[in-house]
C-alpha positions as CSV (number, residue, x, y, z in Angstrom):
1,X,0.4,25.9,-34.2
2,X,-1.0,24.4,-31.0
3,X,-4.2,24.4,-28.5
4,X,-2.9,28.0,-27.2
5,X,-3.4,29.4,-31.2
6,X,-6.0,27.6,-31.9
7,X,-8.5,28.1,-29.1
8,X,-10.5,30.5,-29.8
9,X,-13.7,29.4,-31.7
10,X,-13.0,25.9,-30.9
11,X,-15.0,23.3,-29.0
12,X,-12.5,23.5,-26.1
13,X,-13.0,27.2,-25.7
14,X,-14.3,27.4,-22.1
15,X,-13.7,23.5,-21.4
16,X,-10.4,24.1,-18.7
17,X,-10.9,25.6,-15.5
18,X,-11.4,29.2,-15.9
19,X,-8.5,30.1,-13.3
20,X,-6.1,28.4,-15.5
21,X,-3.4,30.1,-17.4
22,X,-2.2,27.8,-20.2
23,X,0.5,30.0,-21.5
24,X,2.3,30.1,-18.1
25,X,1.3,26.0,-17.9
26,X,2.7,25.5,-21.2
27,X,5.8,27.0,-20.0
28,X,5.5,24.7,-16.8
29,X,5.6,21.5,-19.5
30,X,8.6,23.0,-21.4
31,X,11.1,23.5,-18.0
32,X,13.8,20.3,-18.2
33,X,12.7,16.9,-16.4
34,X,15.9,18.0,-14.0
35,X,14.1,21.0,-12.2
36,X,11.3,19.1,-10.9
37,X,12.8,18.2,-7.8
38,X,14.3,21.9,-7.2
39,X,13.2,23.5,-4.1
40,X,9.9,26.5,-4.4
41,X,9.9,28.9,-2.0
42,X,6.2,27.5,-1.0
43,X,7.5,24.1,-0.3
44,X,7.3,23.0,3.2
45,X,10.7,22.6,4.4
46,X,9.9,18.6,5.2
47,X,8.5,18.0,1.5
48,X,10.3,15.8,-0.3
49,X,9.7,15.0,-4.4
50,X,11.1,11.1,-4.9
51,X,11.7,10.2,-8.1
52,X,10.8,6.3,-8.7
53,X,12.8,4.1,-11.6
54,X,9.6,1.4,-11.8
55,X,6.1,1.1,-10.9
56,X,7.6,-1.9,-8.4
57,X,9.5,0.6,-7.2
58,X,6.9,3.0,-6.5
59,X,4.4,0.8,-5.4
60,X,7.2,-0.6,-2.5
61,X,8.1,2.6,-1.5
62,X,4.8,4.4,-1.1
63,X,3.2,1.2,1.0
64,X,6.4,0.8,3.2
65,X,5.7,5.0,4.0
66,X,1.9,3.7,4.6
67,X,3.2,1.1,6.8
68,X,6.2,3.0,8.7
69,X,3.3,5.7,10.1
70,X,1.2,2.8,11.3
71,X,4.0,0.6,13.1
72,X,5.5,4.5,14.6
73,X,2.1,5.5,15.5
74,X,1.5,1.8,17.5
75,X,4.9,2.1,19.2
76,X,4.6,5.2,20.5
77,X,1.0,4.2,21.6
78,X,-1.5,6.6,19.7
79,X,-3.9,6.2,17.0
80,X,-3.5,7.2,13.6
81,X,-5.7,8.8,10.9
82,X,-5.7,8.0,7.3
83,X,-7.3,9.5,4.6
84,X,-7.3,7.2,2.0
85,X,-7.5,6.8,-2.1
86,X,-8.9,4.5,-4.0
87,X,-6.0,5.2,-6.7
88,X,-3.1,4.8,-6.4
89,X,-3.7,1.7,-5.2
90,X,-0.2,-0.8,-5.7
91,X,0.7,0.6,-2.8
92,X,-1.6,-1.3,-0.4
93,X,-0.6,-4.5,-1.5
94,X,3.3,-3.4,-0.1
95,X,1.6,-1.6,3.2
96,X,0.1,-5.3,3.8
97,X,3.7,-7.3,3.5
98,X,5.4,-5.0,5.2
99,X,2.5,-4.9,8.3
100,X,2.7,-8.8,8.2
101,X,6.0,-8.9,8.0
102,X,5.9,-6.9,11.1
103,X,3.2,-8.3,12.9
104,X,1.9,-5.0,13.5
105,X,-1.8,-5.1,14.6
106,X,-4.3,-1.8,13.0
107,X,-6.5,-1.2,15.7
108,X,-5.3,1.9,16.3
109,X,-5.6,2.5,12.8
110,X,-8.6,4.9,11.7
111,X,-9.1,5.0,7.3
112,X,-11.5,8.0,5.9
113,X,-11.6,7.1,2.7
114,X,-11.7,10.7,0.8
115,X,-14.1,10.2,-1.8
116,X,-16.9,8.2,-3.3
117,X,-18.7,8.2,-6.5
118,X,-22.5,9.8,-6.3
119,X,-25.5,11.5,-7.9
120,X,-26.1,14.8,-7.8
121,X,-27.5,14.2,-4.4
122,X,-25.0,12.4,-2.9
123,X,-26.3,9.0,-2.5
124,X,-23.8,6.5,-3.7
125,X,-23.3,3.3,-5.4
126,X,-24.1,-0.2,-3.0
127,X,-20.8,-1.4,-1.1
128,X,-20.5,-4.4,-2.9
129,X,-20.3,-3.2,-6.8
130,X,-16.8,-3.5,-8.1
131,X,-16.6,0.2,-9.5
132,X,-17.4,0.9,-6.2
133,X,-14.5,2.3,-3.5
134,X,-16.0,0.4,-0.4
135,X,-15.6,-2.9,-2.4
136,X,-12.4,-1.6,-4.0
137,X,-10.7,-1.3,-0.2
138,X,-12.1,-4.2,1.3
139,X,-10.5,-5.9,-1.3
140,X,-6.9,-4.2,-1.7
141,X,-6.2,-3.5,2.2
142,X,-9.1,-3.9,4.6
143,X,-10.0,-7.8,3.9
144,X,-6.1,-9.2,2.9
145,X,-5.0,-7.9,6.7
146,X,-6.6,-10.4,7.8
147,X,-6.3,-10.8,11.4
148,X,-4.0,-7.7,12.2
149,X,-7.0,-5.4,9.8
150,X,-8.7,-2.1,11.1
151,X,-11.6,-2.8,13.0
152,X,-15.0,-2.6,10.6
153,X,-16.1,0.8,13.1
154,X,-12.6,2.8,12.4
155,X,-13.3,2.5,8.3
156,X,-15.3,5.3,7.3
157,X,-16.3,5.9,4.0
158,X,-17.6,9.4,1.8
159,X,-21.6,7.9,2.2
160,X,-23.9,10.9,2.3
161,X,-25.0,10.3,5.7
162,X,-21.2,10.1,7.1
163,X,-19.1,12.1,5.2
164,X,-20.5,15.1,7.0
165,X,-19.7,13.6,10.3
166,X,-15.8,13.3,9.2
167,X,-14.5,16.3,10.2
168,X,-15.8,16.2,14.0
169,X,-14.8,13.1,13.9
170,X,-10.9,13.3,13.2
171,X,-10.4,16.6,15.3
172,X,-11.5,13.9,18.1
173,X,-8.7,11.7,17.2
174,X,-6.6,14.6,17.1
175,X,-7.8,15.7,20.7
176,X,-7.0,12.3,21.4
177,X,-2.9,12.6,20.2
178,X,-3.8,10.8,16.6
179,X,-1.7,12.0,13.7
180,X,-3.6,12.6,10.6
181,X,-2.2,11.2,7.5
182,X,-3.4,12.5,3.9
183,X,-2.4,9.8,1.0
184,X,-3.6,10.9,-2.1
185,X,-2.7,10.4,-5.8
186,X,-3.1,13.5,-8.4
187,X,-5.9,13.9,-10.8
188,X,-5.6,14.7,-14.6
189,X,-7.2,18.4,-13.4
190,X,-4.7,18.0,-10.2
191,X,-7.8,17.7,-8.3
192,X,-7.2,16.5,-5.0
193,X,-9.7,13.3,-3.8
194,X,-12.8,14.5,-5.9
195,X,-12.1,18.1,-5.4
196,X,-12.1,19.9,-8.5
197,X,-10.6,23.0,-10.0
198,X,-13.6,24.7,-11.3
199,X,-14.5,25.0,-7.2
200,X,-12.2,28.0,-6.6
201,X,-14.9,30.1,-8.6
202,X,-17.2,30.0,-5.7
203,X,-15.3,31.4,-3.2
204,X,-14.3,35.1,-2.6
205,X,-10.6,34.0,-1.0
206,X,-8.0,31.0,-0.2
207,X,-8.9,31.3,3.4
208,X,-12.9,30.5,2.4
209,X,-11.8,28.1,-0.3
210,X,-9.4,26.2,2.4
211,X,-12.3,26.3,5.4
212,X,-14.3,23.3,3.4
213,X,-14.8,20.4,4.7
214,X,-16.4,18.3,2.0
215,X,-19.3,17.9,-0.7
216,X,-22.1,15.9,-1.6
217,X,-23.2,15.6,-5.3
218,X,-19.7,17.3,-5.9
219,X,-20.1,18.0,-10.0
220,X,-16.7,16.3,-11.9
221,X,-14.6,18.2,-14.7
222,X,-15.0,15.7,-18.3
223,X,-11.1,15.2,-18.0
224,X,-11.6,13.7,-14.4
225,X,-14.6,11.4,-15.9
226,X,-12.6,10.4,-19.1
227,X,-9.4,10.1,-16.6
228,X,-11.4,7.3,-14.9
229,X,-12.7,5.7,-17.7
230,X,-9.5,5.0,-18.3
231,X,-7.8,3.9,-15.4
232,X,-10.9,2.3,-13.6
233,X,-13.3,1.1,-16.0
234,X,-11.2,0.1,-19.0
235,X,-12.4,2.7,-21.6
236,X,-16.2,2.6,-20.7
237,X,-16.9,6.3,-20.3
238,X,-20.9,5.3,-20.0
239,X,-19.8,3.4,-16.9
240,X,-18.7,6.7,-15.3
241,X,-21.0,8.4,-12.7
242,X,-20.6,12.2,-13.7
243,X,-20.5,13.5,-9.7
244,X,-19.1,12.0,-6.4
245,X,-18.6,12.6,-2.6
246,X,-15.6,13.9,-1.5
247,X,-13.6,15.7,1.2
248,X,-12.9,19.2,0.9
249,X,-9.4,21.4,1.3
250,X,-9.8,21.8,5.1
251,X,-9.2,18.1,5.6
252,X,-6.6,16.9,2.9
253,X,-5.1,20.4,3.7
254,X,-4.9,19.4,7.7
255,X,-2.9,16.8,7.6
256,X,0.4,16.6,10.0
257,X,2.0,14.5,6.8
258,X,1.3,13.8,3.2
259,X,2.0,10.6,1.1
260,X,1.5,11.3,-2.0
261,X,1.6,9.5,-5.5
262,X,1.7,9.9,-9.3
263,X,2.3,6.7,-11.4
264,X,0.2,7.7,-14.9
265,X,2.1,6.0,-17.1
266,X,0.1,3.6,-20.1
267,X,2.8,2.3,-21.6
268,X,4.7,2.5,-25.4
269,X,5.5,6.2,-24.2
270,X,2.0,7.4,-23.2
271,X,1.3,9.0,-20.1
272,X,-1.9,11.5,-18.8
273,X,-0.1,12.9,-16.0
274,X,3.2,14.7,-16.6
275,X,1.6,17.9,-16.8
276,X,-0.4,17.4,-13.8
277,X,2.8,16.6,-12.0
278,X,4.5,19.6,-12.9
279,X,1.6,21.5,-11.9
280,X,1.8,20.3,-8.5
281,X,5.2,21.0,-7.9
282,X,6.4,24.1,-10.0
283,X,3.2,26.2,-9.7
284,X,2.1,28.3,-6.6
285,X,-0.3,27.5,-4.8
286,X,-3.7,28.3,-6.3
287,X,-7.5,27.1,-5.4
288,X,-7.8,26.9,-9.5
289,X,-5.4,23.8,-9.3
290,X,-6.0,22.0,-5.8
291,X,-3.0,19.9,-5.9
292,X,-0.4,22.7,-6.1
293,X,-0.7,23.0,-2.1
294,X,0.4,19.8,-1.0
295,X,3.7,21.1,-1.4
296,X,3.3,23.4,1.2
297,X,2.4,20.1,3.8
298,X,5.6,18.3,5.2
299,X,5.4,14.8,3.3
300,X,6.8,12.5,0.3
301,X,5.2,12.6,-3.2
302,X,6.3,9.9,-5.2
303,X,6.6,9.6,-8.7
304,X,7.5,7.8,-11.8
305,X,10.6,8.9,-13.4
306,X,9.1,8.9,-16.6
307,X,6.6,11.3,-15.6
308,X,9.4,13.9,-15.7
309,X,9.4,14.2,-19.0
310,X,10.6,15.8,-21.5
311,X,6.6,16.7,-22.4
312,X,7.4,16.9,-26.0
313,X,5.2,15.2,-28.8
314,X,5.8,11.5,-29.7
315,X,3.3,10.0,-32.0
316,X,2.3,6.3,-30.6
């Protein structure tokens, strides 16, 4: 007895995606924690799956990759492009050391953050709310740089009047010699940014599906709104706007590198984020579950050991 069996005639009978097949998933959960890191035939032969002991260790590895682009990019002379989370965010406070520790100045540095919360018409919460990701980056990277920062005009953010304006905007820095630089964490849906499964049913192939560039007033899946009441506003599900502002396939998806992370571990042996994990790296590529393509992207996706598994119940 379990969801699968149970299903039909049940409240969550037409909840998940409806490209999703949960008996091959299930089978996904149930392969040993010691094939995740074995080779697809999709991966890009420069992806690499770390495996991280402690969130310490996660959080110092992922902010030293940040901060390794940005010092290679300013020796070699030529900007760099970020897209940017607001989650995982340990990582910045490591990026910042380590570009102090360096003395490496970020005005060559351009940050797109990839998403925003929103209505259903795009307009989004005032910069300095604390649910907000404008205040949430001013405060983890932007500000604590301090003199060696990223100038105010190179930090764009998903606001409905600029997040149109993004794409034009990096293919100049790309015309210019900037590499383009997609950091991203997974979502409980393996949504990438803000862009959701349930997408794929409105377009007629992956080429269409891959040729979008963002949304306003994008509509979120309930497991990405009661993902972040969790992890963002400590339960309060009310708190919650129910759309957001996010970048679309054709920009996370043109990245020259990824840096990616999954730490979604709670603690006493809970996690939300195994299976989305697994997902991401042991399924093919599919619009139904967004994240399964950064695989196919020459980059580093960390992740906590833990994550791995085995997904097998454990009553807490």
């Amino acid at each position: 007895m379990d969801l699968i069996s149970t299903l039909p005639g049940s409240m969550m009978q037409g909840f998940f995606p409806a490209g999703w097949d949960l008996p091959k998933i299930d089978k996904l959960a149930d392969l040993p924690p010691t094939t995740l890191g074995e080779r697809r035939s999709w991966w890009n032969a420069g992806f690499e799956p770390v495996a991280c002991a402690s969130l310490a260790d996660f959080d110092t590895f992922m902010g030293h990759e940040i901060a390794l682009e940005i010092l290679k990019a300013r020796q070699a002379g030529r900007p760099i492009a970020f897209i940017l989370p607001v989650g995982p965010m340990g990582m910045y406070r490591w990026a910042i050391y380590f570009l102090k520790e360096w003395n490496t100045p970020c005005d060559h540095v351009h940050g797109f953050n990839m998403d925003e919360w929103s209505d259903a018409e795009g307009n989004t919460l005032p910069p300095e709310l604390p649910g907000g990701f404008q205040n949430a980056m001013g405060q983890a990277f932007y500000g604590p740089l301090g003199p060696l920062t990223v100038p105010k005009k190179q930090r764009h953010f998903a606001l409905k009047a600029e997040l149109p304006t993004y794409a034009a905007q990096i293919a100049d820095l790309k015309k210019q010699g900037a590499k383009l630089v997609t950091v991203f964490g997974i979502g409980r849906v393996c949504h990438i940014a803000f862009w959701e499964p349930h997408f794929a049913s409105e377009f007629s192939s992956d080429a269409e599906w891959k040729a979008q560039t963002h949304r306003l007033g994008a509509r979120l899946h309930p497991l990405t709104i009661e993902q972040n009441a969790i992890t963002s506003f400590r339960s309060r599900t009310t708190l919650v706007p129910a759309y957001a502002n996010t970048i679309g396939p054709a920009l996370f998806l043109g990245a020259d590198r990824i840096i990616g992370g999954a730490d979604g571990t709670l603690g006493r042996g809970m996690q939300w984020q195994g299976l989305s994990l697994r997902m991401t790296l042991c399924h093919e590529p599919t619009p139904w579950i967004p994240s399964s393509w950064m695989p196919t992207l020459p980059g580093r996706l960390f992740y906590l050991q833990e994550l791995a598994g085995p997904l097998l119940a454990e009553c807490n």
